[in-house]
C-alpha positions in Angstrom: 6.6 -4.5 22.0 7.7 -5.1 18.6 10.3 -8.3 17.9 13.8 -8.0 18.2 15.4 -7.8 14.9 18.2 -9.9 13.5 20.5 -7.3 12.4 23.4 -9.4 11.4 24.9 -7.2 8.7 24.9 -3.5 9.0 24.7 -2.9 5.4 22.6 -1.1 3.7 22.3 -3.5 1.0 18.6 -5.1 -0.1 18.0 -8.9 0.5 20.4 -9.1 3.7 17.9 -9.7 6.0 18.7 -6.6 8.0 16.6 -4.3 9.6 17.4 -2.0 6.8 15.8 -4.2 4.1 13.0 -4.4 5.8 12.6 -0.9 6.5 13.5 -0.3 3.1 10.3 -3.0 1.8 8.2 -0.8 4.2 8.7 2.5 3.1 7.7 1.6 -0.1 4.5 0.1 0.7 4.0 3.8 2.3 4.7 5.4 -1.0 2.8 2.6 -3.2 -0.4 3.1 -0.4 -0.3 6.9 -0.1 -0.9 7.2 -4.2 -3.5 4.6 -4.3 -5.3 6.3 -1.1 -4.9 10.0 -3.1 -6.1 7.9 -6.3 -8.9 6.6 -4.3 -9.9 10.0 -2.9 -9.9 11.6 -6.1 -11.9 9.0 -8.0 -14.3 9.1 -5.1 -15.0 12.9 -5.4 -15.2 12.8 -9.1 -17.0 9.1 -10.4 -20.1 9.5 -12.4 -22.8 7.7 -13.7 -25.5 5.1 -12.9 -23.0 3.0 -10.5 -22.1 6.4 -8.8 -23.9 5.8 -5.6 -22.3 2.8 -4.5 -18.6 3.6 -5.9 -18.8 6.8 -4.7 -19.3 5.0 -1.1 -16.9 2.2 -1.8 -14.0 4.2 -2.7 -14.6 6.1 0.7 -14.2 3.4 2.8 -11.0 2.0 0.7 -9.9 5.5 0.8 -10.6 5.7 4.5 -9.3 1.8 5.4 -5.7 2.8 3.5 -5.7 6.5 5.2 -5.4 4.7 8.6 -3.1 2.1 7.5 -0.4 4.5 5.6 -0.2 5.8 9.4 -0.2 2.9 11.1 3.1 1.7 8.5 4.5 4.9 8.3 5.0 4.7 12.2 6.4 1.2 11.7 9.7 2.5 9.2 9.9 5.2 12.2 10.2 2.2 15.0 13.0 0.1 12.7 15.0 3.7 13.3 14.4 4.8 9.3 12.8 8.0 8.0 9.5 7.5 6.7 8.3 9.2 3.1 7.2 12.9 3.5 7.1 14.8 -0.1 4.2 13.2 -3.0 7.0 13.3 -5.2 8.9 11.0 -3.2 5.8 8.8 -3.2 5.1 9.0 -6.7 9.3 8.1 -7.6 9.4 5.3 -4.7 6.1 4.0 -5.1 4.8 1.2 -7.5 1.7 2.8 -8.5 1.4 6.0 -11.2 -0.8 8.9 -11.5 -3.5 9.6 -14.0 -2.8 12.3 -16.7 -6.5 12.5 -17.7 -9.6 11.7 -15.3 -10.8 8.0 -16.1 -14.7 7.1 -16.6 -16.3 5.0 -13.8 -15.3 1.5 -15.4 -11.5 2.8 -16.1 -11.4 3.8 -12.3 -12.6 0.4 -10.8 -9.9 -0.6 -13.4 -6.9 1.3 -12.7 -7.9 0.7 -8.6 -7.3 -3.2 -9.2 -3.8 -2.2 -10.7 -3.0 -0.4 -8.0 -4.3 -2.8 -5.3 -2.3 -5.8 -7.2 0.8 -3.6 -7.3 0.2 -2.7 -3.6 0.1 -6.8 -3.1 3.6 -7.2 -4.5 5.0 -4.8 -2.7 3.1 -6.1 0.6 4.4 -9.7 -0.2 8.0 -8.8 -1.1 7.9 -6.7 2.5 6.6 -9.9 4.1 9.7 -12.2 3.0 12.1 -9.3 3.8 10.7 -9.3 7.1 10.4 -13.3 7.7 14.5 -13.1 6.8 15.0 -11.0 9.8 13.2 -12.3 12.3 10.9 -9.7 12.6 7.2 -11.2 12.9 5.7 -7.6 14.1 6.5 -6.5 10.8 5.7 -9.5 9.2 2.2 -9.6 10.9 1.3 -6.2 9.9 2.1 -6.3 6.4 0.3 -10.1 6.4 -3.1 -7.8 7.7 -2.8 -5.5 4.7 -2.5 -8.5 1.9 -5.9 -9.7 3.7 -7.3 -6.5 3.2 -5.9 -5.9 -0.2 -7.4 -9.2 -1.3 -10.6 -8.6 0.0 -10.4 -4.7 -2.0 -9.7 -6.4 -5.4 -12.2 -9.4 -4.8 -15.0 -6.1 -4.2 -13.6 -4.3 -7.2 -13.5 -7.2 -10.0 -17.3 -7.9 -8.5 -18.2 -4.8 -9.9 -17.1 -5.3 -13.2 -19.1 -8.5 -13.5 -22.0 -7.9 -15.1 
């Protein structure tokens, strides 16, 4: 059963502490994840040359690891009484990450995939104090998971760039 919430204030105001902030910090680690994952897909079907093999299976498990946790936080903005994201181009406005206008070559993928993993990080870690501030260590915890997996994406990602 998820942690009680200290919902002092009933504002809707960022940086209270409230339920609302936190839910707030949440749904845009949806929007922010849901790009990345549809990034990640769409390099995965379309990466070419001599590292394809292994991208082309290491961007389907990232793609795969951030399709089950998009649900997983989606359903945790649901449980703090909020709406979660449902268009793309809420996603895309909300979220910290961009699309591509042109289709990247295998190094500029690996690339623009750390970008989006550090911006998924900040949002993860601003999310994280949000939730310490109101009590909520379900929240908290879940997020903390994500920045453990995050880390260990980018860490896999630079490696490959290493030469």
């Amino acid at each position: 059963m998820p942690t009680p919430l200290k919902d002092t204030t009933k504002s809707d105001k960022t940086g209270t502490g409230s339920k609302s902030d936190v839910a707030e910090h949440l749904h845009k680690a949806v929007c922010s994840s849901y790009v990345l994952f549809a990034k990640t897909q769409g390099y995965h079907w379309n990466v070419v040359g001599p590292q394809f093999y292994s991208l082309h299976k290491m961007f389907e498990e990232q793609y795969n690891d951030l399709f089950l946790a998009i649900d997983e936080l989606a359903e945790r903005v649901r449980a703090l009484q909020s709406k979660a994201p449902f268009s793309l181009q809420e996603m895309l406005k909300t979220g910290s990450i961009h699309e591509q206008t042109k289709l990247p070559n295998a190094e500029e993928m690996v690339k623009d995939l750390i970008t989006g993993h550090e911006a998924v990080v900040v949002d993860l870690k601003s999310g994280i104090e949000s939730a310490e501030a109101a009590d909520d260590a379900a929240t908290a915890d879940l997020l903390t998971g994500r920045l453990e997996v995050h880390g260990k994406t980018l860490w896999m990602l630079r490696a490959t760039l290493q030469g």
